[in-house]
DSSP file (Angstrom, degrees, kcal/mol; ACC not computed):
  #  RESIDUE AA STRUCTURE BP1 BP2  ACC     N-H-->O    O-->H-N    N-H-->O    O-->H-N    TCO  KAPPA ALPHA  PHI   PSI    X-CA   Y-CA   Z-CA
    1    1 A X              0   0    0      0, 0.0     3,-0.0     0, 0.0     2,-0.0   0.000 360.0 360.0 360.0 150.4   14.0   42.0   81.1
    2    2 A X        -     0   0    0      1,-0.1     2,-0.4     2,-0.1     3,-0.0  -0.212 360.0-106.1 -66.5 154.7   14.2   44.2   78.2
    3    3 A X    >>  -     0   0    0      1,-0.1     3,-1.9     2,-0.0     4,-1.3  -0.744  29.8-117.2 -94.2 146.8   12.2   42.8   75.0
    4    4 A X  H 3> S+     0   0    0     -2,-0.4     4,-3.4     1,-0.3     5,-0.2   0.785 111.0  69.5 -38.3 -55.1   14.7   41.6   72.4
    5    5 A X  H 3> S+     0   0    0      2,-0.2     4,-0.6     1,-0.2    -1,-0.3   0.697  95.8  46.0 -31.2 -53.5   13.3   44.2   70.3
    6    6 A X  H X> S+     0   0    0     -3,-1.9     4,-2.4     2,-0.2     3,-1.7   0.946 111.6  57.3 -61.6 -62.0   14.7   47.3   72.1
    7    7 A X  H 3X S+     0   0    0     -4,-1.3     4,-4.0     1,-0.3     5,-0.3   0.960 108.5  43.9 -42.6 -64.3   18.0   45.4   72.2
    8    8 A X  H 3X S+     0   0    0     -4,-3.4     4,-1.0     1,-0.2    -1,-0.3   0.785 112.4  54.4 -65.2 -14.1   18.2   45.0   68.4
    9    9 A X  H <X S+     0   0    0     -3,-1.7     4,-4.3    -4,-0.6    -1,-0.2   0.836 108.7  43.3 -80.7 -25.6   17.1   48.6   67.9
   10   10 A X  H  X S+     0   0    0     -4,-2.4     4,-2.3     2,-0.2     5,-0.2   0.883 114.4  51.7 -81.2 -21.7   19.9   50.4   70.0
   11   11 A X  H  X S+     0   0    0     -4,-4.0     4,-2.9    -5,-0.4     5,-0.4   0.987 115.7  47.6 -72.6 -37.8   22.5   47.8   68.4
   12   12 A X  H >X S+     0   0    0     -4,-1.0     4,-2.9    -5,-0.3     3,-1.0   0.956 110.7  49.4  -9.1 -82.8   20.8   49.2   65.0
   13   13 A X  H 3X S+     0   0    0     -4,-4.3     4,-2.1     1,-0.3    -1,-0.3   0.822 112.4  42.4 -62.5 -42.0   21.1   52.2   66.1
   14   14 A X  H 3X S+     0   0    0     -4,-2.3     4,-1.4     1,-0.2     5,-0.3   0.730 111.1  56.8 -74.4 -18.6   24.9   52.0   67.1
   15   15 A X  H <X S+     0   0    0     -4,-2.9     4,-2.3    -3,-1.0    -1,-0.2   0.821 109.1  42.7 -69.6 -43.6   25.9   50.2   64.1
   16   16 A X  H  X S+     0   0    0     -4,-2.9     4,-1.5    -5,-0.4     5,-0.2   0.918 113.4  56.8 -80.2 -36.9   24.5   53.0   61.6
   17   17 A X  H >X S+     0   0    0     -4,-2.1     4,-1.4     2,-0.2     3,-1.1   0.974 111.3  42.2 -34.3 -79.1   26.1   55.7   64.1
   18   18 A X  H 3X S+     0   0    0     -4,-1.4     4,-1.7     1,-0.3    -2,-0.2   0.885 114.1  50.4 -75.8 -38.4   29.4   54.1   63.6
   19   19 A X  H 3< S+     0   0    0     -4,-2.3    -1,-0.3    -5,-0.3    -2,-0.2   0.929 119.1  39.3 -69.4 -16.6   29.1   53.4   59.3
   20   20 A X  H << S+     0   0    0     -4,-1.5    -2,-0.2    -3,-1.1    -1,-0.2   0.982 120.7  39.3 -70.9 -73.2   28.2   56.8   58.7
   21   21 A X  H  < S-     0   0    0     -4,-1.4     4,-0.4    -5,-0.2     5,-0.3   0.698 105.5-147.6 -83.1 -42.2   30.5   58.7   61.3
   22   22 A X     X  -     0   0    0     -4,-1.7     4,-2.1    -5,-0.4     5,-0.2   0.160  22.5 -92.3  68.7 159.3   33.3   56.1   60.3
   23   23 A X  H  > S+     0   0    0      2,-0.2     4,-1.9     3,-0.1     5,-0.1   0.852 125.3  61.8 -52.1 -40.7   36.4   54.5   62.6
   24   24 A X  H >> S+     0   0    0      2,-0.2     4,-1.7     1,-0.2     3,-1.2   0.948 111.3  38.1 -62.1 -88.7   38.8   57.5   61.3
   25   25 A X  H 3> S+     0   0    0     -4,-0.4     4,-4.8     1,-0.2     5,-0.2   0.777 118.5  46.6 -24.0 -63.9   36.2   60.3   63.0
   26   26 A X  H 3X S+     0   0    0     -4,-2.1     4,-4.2    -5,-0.3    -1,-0.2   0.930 112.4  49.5 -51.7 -36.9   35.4   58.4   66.2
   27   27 A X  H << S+     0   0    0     -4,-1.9     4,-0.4    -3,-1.2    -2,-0.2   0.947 114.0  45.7 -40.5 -66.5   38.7   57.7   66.6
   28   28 A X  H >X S+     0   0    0     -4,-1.7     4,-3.6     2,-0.2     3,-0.6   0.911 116.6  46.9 -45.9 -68.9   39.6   61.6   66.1
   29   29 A X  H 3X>S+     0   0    0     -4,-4.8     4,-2.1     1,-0.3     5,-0.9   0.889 105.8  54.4 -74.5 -25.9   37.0   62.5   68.3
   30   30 A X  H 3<5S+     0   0    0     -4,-4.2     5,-0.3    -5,-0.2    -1,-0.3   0.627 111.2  51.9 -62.6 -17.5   37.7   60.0   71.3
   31   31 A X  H <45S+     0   0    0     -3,-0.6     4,-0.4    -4,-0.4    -2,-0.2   0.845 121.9  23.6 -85.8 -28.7   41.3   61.4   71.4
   32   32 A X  H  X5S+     0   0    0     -4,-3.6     4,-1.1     2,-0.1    -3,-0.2   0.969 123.2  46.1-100.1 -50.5   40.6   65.1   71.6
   33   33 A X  H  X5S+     0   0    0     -4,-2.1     4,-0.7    -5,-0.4     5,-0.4   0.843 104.8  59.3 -70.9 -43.1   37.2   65.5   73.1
   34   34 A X  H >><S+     0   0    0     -5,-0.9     4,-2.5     1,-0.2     3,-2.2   0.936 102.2  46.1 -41.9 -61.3   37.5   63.2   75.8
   35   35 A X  H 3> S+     0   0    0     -4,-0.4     4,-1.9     1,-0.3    -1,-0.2   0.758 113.7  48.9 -45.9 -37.3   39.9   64.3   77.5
   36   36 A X  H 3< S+     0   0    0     -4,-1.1    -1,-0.3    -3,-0.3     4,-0.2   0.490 104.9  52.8 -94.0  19.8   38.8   67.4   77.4
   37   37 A X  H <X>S+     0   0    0     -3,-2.2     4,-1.0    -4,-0.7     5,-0.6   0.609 110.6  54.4 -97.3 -40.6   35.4   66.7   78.4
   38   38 A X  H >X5S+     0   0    0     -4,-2.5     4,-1.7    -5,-0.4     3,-1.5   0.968 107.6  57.4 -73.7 -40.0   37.2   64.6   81.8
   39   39 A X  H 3X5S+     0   0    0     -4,-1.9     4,-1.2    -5,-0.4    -1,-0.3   0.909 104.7  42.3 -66.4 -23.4   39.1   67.8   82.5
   40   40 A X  H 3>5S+     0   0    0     -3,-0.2     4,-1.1    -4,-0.2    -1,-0.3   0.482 115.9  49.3-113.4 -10.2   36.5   70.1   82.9
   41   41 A X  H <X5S+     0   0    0     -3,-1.5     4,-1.5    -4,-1.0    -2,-0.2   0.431 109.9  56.0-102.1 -34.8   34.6   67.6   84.9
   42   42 A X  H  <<S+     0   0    0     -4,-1.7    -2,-0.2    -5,-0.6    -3,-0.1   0.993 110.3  41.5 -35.4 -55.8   37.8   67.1   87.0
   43   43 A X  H  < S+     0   0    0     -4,-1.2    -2,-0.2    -5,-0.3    -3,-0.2   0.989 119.0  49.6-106.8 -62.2   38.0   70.5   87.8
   44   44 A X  H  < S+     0   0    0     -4,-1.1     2,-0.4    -5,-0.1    -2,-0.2   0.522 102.8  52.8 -57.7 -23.2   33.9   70.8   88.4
   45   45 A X     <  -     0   0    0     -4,-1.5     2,-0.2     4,-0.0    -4,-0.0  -0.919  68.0-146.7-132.0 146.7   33.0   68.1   90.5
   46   46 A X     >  -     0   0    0     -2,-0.4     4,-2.0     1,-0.1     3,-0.4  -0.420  39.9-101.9-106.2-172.2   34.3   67.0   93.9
   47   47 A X  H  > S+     0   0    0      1,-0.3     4,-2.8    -2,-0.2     5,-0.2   0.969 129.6  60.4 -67.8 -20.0   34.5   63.5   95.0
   48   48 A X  H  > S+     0   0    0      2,-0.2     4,-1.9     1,-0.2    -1,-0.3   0.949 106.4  52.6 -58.5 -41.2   31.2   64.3   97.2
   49   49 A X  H >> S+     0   0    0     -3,-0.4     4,-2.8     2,-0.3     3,-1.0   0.971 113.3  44.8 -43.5 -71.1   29.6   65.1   93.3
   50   50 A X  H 3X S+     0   0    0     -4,-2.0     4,-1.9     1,-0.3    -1,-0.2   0.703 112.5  46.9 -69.6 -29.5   30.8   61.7   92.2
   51   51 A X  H 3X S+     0   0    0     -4,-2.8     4,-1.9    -5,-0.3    -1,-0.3   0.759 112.0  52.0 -55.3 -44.3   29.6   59.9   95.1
   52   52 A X  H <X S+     0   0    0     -4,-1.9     4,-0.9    -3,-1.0    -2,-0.2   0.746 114.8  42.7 -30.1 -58.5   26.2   61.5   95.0
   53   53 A X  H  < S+     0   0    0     -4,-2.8     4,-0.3    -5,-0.2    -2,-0.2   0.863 105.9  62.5 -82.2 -25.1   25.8   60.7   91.8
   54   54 A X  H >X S+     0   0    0     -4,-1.9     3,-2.1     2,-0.2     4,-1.3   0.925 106.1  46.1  51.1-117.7   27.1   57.5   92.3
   55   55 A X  H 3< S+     0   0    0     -4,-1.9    -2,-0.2     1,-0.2    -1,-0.2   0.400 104.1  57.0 -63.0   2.4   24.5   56.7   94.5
   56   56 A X  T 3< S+     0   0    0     -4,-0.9     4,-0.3     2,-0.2    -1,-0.2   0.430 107.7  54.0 -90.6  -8.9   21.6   58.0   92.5
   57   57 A X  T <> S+     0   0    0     -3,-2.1     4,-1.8    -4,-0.3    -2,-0.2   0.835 111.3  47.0 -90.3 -65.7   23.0   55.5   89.7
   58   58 A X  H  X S+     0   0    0     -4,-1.3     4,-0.7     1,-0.2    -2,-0.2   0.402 107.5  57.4 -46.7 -29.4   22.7   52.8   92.3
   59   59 A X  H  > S+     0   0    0      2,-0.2     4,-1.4    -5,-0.1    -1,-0.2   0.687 105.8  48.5 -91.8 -50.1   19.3   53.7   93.4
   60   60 A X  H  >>S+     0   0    0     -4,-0.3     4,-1.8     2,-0.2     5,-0.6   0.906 105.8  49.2 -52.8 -57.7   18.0   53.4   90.6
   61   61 A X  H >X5S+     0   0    0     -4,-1.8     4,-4.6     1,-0.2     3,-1.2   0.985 110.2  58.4 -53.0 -36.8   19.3   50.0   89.3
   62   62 A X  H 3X5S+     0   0    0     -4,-0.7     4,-3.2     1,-0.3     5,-0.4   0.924 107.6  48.3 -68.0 -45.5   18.1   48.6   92.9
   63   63 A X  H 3<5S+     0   0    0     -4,-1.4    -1,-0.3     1,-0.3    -2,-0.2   0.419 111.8  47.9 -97.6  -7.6   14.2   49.9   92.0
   64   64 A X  H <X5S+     0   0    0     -4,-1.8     4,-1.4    -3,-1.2    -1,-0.3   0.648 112.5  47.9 -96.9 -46.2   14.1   48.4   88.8
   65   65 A X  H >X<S+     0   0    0     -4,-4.6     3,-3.5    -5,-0.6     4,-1.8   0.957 114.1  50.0 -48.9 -60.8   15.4   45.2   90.2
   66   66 A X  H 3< S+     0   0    0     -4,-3.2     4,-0.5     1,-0.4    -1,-0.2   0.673 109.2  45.0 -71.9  -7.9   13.1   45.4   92.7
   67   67 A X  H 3> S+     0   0    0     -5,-0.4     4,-0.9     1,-0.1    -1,-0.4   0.476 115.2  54.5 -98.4   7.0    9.8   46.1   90.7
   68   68 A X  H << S+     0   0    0     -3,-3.5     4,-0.4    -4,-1.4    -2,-0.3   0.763 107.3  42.0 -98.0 -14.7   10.9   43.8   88.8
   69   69 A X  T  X S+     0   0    0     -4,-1.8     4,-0.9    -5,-0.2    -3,-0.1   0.626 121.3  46.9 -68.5 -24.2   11.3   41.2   91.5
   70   70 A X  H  > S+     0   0    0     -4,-0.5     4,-2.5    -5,-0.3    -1,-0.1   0.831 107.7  51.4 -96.3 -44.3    8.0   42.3   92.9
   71   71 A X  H  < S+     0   0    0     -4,-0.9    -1,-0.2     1,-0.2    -2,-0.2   0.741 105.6  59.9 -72.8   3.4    6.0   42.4   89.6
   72   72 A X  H  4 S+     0   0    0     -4,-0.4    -2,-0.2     2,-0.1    -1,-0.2   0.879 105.9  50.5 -89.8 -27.4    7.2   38.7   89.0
   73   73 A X  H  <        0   0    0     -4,-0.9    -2,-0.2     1,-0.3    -1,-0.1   0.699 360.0 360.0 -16.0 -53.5    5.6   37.7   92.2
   74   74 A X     <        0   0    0     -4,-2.5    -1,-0.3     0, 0.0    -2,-0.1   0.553 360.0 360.0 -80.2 360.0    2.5   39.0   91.7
């Protein structure tokens, strides 16, 4: 498990993002940029992409579970 510490910096850190940057802006920027950020990945990757990546997502989680399963053994 992650130490408590890390947790309370990245919420930090997303709390100060969002009071600086403000609701209005995110707001703003989640309507126009997203979308077009998902089209252009639409039209670049095929489902083989997303599947691939996917399982490299997947691969990952399993090898931290499992060093972590393994270093609580030891």
């Amino acid at each position: 498990a992650l130490p408590l510490v890390y947790l309370l910096s990245f919420a930090r850190f997303v709390g100060e993002t969002v009071w600086y940057l403000g609701f209005e802006t995110l707001r703003q920027m989640h309507g126009t940029m997203l979308p077009m950020m998902l089209a252009q990945l639409r039209d670049n990757l095929s489902a083989a992409d997303v599947a691939l990546m996917l399982a490299h997502v997947a691969a990952v989680f399993l090898a931290l579970y499992f060093s972590a399963r393994w270093s609580v053994r030891r």
